[in-house]
C-alpha positions in Angstrom: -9.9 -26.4 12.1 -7.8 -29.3 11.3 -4.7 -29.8 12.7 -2.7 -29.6 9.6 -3.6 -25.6 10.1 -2.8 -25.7 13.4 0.6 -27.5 12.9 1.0 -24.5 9.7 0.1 -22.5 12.4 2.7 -22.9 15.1 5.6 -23.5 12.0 4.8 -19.8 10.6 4.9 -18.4 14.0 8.3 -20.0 15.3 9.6 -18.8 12.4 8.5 -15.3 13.1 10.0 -15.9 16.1 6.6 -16.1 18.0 4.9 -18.3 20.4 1.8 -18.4 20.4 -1.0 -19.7 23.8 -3.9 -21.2 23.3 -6.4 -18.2 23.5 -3.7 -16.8 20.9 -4.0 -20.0 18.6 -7.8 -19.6 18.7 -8.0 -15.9 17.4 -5.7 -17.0 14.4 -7.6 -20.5 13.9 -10.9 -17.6 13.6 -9.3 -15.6 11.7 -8.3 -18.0 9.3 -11.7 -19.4 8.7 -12.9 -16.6 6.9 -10.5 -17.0 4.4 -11.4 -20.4 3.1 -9.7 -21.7 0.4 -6.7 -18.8 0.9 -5.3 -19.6 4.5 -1.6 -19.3 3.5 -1.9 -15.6 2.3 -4.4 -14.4 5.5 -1.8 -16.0 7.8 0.9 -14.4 6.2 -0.8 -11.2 5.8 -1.5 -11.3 9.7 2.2 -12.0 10.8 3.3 -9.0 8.5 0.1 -6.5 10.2 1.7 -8.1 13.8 5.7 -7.4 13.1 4.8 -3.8 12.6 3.2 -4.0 15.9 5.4 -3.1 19.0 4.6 -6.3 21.3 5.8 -6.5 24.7 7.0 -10.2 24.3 7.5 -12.8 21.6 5.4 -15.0 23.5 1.9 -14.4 22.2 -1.1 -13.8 24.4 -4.9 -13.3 23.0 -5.0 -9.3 23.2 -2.5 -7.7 20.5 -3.2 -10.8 18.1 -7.4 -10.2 18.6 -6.3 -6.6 18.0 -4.5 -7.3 14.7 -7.3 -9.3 13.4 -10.2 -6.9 14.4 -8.5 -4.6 12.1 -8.2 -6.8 9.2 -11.8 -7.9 9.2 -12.8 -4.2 10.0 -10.7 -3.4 6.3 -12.1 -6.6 4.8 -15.6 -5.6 5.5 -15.1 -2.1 4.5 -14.0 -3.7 1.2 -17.0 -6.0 0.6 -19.1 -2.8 1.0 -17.8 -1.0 -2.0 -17.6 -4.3 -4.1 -19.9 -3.9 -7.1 -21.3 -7.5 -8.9 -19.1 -9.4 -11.2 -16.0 -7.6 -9.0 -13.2 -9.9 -9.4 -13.1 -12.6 -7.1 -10.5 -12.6 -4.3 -10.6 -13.9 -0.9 -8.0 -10.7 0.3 -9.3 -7.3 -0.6 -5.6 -6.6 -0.1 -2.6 -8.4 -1.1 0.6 -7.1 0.1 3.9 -8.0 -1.5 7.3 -8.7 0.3 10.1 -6.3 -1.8 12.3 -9.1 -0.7 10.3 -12.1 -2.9 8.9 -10.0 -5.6 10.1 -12.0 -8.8 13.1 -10.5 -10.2 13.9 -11.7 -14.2 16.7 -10.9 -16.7 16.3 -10.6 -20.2 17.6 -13.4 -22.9 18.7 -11.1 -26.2 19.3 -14.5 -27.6 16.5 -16.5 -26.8 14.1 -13.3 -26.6 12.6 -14.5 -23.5 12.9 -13.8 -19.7 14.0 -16.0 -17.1 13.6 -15.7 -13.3 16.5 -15.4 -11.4 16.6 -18.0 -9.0 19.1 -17.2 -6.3 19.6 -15.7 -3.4 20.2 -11.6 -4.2 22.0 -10.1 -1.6 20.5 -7.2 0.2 24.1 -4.8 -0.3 25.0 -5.2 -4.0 28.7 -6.0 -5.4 30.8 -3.2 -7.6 29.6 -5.3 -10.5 25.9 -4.3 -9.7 25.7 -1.2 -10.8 27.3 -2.9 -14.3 24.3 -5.4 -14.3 22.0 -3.2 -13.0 22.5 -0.4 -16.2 22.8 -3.6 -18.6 19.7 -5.2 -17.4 18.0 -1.6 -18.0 19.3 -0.9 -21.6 18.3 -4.7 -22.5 14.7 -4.2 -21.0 13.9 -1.2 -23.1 15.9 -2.6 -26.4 13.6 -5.6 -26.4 10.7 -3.4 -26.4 12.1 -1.4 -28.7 12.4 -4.1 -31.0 8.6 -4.6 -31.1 7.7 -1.3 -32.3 6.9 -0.9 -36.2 9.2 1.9 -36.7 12.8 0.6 -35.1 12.4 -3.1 -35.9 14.1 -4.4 -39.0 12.2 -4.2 -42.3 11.1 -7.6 -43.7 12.5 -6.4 -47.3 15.9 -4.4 -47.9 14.3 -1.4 -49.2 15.5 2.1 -48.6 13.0 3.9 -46.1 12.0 7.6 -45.8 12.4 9.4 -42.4 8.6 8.2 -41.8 9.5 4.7 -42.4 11.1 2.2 -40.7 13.9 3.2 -38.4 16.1 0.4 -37.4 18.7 1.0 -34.3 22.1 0.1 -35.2 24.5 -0.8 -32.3 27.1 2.0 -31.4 30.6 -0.5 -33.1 28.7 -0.5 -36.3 28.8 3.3 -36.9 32.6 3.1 -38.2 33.3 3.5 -41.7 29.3 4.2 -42.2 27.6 7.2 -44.2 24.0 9.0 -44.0 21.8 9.5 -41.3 21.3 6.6 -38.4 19.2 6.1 -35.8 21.2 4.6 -32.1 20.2 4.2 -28.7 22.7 4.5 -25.7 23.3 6.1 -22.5 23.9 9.6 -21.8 27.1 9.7 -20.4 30.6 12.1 -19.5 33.5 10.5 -19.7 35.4 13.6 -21.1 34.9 16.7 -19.0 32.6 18.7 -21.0 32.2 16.3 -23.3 29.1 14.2 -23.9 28.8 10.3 -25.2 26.2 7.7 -26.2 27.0 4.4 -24.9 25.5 1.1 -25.7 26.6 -2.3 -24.9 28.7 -2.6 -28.0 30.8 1.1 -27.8 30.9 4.9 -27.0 31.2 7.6 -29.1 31.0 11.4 -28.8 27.8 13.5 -29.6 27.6 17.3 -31.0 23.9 17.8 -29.6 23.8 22.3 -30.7 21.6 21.4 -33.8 19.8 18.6 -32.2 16.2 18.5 -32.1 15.2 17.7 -28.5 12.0 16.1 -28.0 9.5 16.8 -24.7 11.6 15.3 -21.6 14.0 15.9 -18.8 17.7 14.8 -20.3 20.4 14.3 -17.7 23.5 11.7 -17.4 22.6 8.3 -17.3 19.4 8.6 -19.3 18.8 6.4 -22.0 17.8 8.2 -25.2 17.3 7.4 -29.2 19.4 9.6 -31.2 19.1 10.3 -35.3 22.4 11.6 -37.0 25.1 11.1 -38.7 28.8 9.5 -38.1 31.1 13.2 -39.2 34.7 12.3 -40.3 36.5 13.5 -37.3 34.3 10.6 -35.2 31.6 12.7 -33.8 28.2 11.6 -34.0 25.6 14.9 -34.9 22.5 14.1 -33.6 20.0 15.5 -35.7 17.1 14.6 -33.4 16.9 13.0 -30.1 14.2 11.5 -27.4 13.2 8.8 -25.5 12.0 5.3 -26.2 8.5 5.3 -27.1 6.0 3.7 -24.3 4.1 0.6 -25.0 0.7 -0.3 -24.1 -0.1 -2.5 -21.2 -2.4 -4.8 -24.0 0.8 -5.1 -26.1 3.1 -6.1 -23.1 1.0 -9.0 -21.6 0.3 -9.9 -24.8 4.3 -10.5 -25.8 5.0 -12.5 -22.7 1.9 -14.2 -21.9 1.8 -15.9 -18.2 4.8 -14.2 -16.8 3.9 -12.6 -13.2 6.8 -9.9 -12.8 5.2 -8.4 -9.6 4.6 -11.8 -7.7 0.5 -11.1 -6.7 -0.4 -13.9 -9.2 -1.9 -13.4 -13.1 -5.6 -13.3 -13.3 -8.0 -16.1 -14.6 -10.1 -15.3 -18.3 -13.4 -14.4 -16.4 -11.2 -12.4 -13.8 -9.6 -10.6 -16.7 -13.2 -9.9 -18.6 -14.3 -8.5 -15.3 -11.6 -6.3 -14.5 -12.5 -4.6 -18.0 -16.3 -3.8 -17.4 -15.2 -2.1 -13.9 -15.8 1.5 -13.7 -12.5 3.7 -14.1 
């Protein structure tokens, strides 16, 4: 191989905290042939397979890392045997994600959009974590919630039966309001014995004995849609309550085209086209 790879090489393995001999070098160098086109992800697929080996020294000698590579062209091969025609294409039958690079993105309410959060995220979180953390959550289902034809907004103000439209107002905007409402919050204690909705706007107190509850488990620190009605001494009656409705995969993608939120990469058009005439 050239010695750009070999330079690659030796720079992935120092900082691996390797060294690697010559016999070594030559089993990668192999390896790495097989994977033309996709070096970078078989080289890194190979350090991970050998830091979850239990070598004797840093210092690399041609036995474990021949070892390490039988058994990734023994699982490639095994691979290309169930592969049917018109598969999709990939020169790893396998691609293994770090947990520690997987994209992470926060939701724009403003902009309706996602951006990736650059940074360095610490491994132990801050006390304001947990804040961001339930924030991030609420924001990520009320964006979806916002898609489906019965909680988004009506085009027209006209009034709406229960099988109409059912727009989610926010928690703060309950005061001073009349007839029946539909809100989405957190389930929550803040009272002993006593049960609240939270949102990102306010709390308020729920009488749940008349409520219809729909298939689910409930516990604290779900997040659940509610129907009722503000009562004058400040507690909201819920008249029925569930959880968000799901949303199709087709839908999703389809929202926020191009975005990779799991880090493997998104799939070509004839990729895509194939994936759908494999057999399920």
């Amino acid at each position: 191989m050239s010695s750009v790879i070999r330079k690659k090489v030796h720079k992935k393995f120092r900082l691996g905290g390797y060294t690697l001999k010559v016999e070594a070098l030559d089993e990668v160098l192999a390896f790495l042939s097989h994977f033309e086109g996709a070096e970078d992800e078989a080289l890194q697929l190979l350090l991970d397979e050998l830091q979850d080996q239990s070598l004797k020294s840093s210092i690399l000698d041609k036995e474990p890392v021949h070892r390490v590579v039988s058994q990734l062209l023994e699982a490639e091969a095994a691979a290309d045997l169930d592969e049917i025609p018109n598969s999709i294409s990939s020169s790893l039958s396998l691609r293994i994600i770090d947990a520690f690079i997987v994209p992470k993105f926060q939701y724009d309410p403003v902009k309706k959009v996602f951006n990736e959060h650059m940074g360095r995220i610490p491994i132990h979180g801050v006390a304001s974590s947990k804040i961001t953390l339930y924030r991030d959550r609420f924001l990520l289902l009320l964006q979806r919630l916002s898609r489906d034809p019965y909680f988004s907004r009506p085009v027209f103000d006209t009034e709406m039966s229960q099988y109409g439209s059912c727009e989610i107002s926010p928690i703060q905007s309950l005061i001073g309001l009349t007839g029946r409402r539909w809100i989405m919050g957190v389930i929550c204690q803040l009272e002993d014995g006593h049960f609240y909705l939270e949102d990102l706007t306010a709390a308020v107190e729920i009488n749940l004995s008349n409520a219809k509850i729909t298939t689910g488990f409930f516990s604290e620190n779900t997040i659940v849609l509610a129907e009722g009605e503000m009562l004058v001494d400040g507690i909201f009656q819920v008249k029925t309550c569930g959880f968000p409705p799901l949303e199709d995969r087709e839908k999703s993608i389809a929202a926020f085209p191009g975005i990779d939120f799991f880090g493997c990469g998104t799939l070509s058009k004839e990729e895509t086209v194939s994936f759908f005439v494999l057999p399920h």
